[in-house]
C-alpha positions as CSV (number, residue, x, y, z in Angstrom):
1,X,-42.6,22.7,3.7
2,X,-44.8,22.9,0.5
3,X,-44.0,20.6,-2.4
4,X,-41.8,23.3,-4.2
5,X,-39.5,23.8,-1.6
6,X,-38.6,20.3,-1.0
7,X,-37.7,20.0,-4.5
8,X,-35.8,23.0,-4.1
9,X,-33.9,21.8,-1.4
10,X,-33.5,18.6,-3.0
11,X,-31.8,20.3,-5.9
12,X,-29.2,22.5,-4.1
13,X,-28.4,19.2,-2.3
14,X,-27.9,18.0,-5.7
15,X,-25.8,20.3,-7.1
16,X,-23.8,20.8,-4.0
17,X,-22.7,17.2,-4.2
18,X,-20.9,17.4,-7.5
19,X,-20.8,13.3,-9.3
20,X,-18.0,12.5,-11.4
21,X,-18.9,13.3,-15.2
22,X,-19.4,10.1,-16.9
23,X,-16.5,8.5,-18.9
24,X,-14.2,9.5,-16.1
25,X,-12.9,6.9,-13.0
26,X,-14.9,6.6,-9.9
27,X,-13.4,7.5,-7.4
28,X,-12.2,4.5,-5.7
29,X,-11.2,3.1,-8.9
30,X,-9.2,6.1,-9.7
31,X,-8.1,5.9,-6.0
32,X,-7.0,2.2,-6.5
33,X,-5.1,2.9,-10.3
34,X,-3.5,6.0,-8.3
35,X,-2.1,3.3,-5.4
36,X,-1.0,1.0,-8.1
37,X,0.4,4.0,-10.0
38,X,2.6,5.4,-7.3
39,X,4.5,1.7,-6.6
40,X,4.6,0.9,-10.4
41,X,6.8,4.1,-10.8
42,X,8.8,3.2,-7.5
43,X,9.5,-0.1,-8.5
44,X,10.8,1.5,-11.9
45,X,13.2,3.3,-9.8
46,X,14.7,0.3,-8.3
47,X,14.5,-1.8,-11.3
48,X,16.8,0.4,-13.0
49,X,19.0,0.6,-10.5
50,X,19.8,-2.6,-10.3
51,X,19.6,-3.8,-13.8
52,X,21.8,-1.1,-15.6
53,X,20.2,-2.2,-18.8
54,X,17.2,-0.8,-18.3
55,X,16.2,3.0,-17.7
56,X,13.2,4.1,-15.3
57,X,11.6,5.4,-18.1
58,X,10.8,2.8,-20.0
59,X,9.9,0.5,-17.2
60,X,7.8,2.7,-16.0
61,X,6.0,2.8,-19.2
62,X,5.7,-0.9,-19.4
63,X,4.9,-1.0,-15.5
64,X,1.7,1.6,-16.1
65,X,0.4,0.0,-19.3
66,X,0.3,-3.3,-17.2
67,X,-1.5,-1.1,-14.3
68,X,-3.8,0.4,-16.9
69,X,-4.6,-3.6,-18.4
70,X,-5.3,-4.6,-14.9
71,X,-7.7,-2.1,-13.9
72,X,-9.3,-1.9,-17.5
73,X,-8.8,1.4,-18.8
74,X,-6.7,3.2,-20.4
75,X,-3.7,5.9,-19.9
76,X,-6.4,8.9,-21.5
77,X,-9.2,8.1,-19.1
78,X,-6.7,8.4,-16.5
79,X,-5.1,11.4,-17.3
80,X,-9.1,13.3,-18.3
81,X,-9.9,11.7,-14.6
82,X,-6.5,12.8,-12.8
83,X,-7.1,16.7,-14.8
84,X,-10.6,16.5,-13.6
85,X,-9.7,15.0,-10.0
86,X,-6.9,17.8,-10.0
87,X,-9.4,20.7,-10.5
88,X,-11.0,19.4,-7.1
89,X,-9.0,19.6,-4.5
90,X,-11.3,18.2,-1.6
91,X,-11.7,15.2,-3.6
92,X,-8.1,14.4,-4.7
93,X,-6.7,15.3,-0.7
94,X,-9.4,12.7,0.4
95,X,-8.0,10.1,-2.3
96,X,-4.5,11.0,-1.3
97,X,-4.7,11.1,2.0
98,X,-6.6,7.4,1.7
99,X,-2.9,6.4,-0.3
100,X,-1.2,7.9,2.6
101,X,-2.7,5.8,5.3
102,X,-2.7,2.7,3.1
103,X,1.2,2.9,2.4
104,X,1.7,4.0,6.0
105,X,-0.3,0.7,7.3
106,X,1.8,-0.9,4.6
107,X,4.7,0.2,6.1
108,X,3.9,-0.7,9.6
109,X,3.4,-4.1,8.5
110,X,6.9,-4.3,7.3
111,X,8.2,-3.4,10.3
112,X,6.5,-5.6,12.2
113,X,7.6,-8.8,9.8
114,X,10.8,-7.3,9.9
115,X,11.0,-7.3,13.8
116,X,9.3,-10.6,13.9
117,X,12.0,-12.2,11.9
118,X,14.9,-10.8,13.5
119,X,13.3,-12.0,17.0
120,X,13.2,-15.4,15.9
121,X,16.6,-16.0,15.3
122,X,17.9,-15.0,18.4
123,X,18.2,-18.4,20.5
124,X,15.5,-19.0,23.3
125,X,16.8,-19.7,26.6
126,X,16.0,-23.2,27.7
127,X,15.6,-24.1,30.8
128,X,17.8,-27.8,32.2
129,X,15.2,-31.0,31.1
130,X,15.0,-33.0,34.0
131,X,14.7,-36.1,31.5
132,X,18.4,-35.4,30.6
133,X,20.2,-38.5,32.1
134,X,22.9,-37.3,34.3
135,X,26.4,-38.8,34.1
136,X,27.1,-42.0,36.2
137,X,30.2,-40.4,36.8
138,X,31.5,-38.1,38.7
139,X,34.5,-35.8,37.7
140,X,37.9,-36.2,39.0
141,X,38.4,-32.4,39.4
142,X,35.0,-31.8,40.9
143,X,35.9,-34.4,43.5
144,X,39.3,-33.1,44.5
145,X,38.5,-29.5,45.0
């Protein structure tokens, strides 16, 4: 291969590979805020419904502005990198099939704690201790039958 065609190969390999424009979220950052995201607004859901002075809404708002402090961006970059993330669809399934497994290992592990829990409160069958002293007495019915 010459020169010329390496760099043209080197260029369709390039363009192929489409990079996320700059001033939008990388995407395991995007793929992180989206995680935190998703459990900010289910926790907004059971916020308000056990506190009936508060509505989903607005702790959902206050829930994603403390997401958005955390990661360090704001709701705009978001939104331009969820449009742009959107308009990719082999990109966003690979995020959002990342959330899936993440929940579903997050899951897992609350079953398991779960069981764990509820088999340590059942009562463990102990065998007789030999170093329990036997009574120096025998009973009266025992020794009659």
């Amino acid at each position: 291969m010459t020169g010329r065609n390496l760099l043209l190969l080197a260029l369709i390999v390039v363009s192929c590979n489409e990079s996320v424009p700059r001033g939008l979220l990388q995407p395991a950052k995007m793929q992180a805020i989206m995680w935190d995201v998703v459990r900010a607004e289910a926790l907004s859901q059971e916020i308000a419904a056990r506190d009936t002075t508060k509505t989903a809404l607005d702790e959902n708002a206050r829930l994603l502005a403390q997401v958005f402090t955390i990661h360090k961006t704001t709701r705009e970059i978001f939104d331009k990198s969820y449009a742009w993330y959107s308009a990719r669809p082999d990109l966003m399934k690979v995020m959002l099939d990342s959330i899936n497994a993440q929940q579903t290992r997050l899951a897992s592990l609350v079953v398991n704690t779960d069981s764990e829990k509820k088999d340590s409160t059942v009562t463990p069958k102990v065998p007789k201790d030999s170093t329990v002293p036997k009574p120096k007495f025998k009973d009266s019915i025992i020794q009659h039958r």
